[in-house]
C-alpha positions, 0 to 999 in steps of 0.5 A: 181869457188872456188866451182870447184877448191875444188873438185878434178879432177873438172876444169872450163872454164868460160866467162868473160865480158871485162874491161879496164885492160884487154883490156890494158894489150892486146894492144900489140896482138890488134895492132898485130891483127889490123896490120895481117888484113890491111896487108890482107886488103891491096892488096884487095884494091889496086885491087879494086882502080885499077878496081873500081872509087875511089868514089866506097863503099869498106865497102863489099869488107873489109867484104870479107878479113877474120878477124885476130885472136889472142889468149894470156892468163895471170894470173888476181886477181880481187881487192875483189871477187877473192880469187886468181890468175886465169889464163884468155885467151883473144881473140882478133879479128879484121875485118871489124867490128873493135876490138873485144875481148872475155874472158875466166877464167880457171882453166886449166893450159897453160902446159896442154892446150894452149890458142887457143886450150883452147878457140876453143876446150874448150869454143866455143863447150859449144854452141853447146851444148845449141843448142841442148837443145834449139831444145828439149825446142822449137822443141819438146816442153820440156819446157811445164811442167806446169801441177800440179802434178811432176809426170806428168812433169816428163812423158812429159819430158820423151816424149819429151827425147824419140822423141829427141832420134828418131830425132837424129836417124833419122838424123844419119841415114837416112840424112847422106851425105844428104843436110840435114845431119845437120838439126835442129829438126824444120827443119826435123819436117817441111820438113818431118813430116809436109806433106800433104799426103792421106792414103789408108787402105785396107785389105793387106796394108796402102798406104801414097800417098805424092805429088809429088811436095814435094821437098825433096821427093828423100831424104825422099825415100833415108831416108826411105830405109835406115831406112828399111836396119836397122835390126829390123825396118822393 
């Protein structure tokens, strides 16, 4: 953190783990939170009564009324390792799991981005973002760079950049508005790269004959023409 606030134009959005101060100085968004999800809680349930015997399990209906969300921030300075005030922004959810609260330490300030803003349009894409090196590390195995030589590591991790970028456009193109618009690259690996097909060479062509049980051969042949309309593909 002090490295990020020395160097200008450099800020940071961090996560914290909880602690009793933090949780005491949210108490009064917690029974905020607590009081928003048993009023929406309420009427479902008086339903349910009026339907079901009062012996009925009501723990998956609760689990149908969607949690309440707070978000508030505050300025903390720990007792030795902070060098300052920072500001942090709780998020305080309750449901049917009970409380939960997350926390983040930012150098942003509330004039410039607000407290919910700051943790879903800030914090929460962070995730997003390790998903994607998760699907190069394990779908396209970017994390076999054990050979002795760096050079070598280097070229493997090359390969496996390139097959990434061919995936994504793959996807873009030719899964747009398709079921599997947002498929991971294990997923279109599975379903498009893993068939079991015959081929056919002959003096004028090669023909890929696929079963036609593959279920999702029409989004493959919609997927192949699209990648056969991109100019320079053909």
């Amino acid at each position: 953190m002090n490295f990020c606030e020395e160097k200008e134009g450099v800020n940071h959005v961090i996560a914290m783990a909880t602690n009793s101060q933090f949780k005491l100085r949210a108490t009064n968004f917690i029974e905020k939170a607590k009081k928003e999800y048993e009023e929406k809680l309420l009427p479902v349930t008086e339903l349910m009564d009026s339907l079901f015997s009062k012996d009925e399990d009501l723990e998956e209906v609760r689990k149908l009324v969607p949690n309440a969300t707070w978000f508030r921030s505050i300025y903390y300075q720990t007792e030795k390792s902070w060098s300052r005030q920072r500001r942090v922004v709780t998020k305080v959810v309750y449901g049917s799991e009970g409380l939960e609260l997350r926390h983040v330490v930012t150098s942003l300030p509330p004039s410039q981005i607000t407290p919910s803003q700051l943790y879903t349009k800030q914090y929460c894409p962070r995730g997003e973002m390790e998903n994607r090196i998760k699907e190069q590390q394990l779908d396209l195995f970017a994390d076999r760079t054990s050979t002795q030589t760096f050079q070598s590591n280097q070229l493997r991790l090359w390969l496996s950049s390139m097959a990434y970028v061919l995936m994504q456009a793959f996807r873009y193109h030719g899964l747009k508005k398709t079921s599997l618009s947002k498929a991971t690259v294990g997923t279109i690996r599975l379903n498009f790269l893993k068939l079991g097909a015959r081929i056919t060479v002959s003096v004028r062509r090669i023909v890929i004959a696929i079963s036609s049980s593959c279920p999702y051969q029409e989004i493959l042949a919609i997927a192949h023409s699209r990648i056969q309309a991109i100019p320079n593909t053909s």
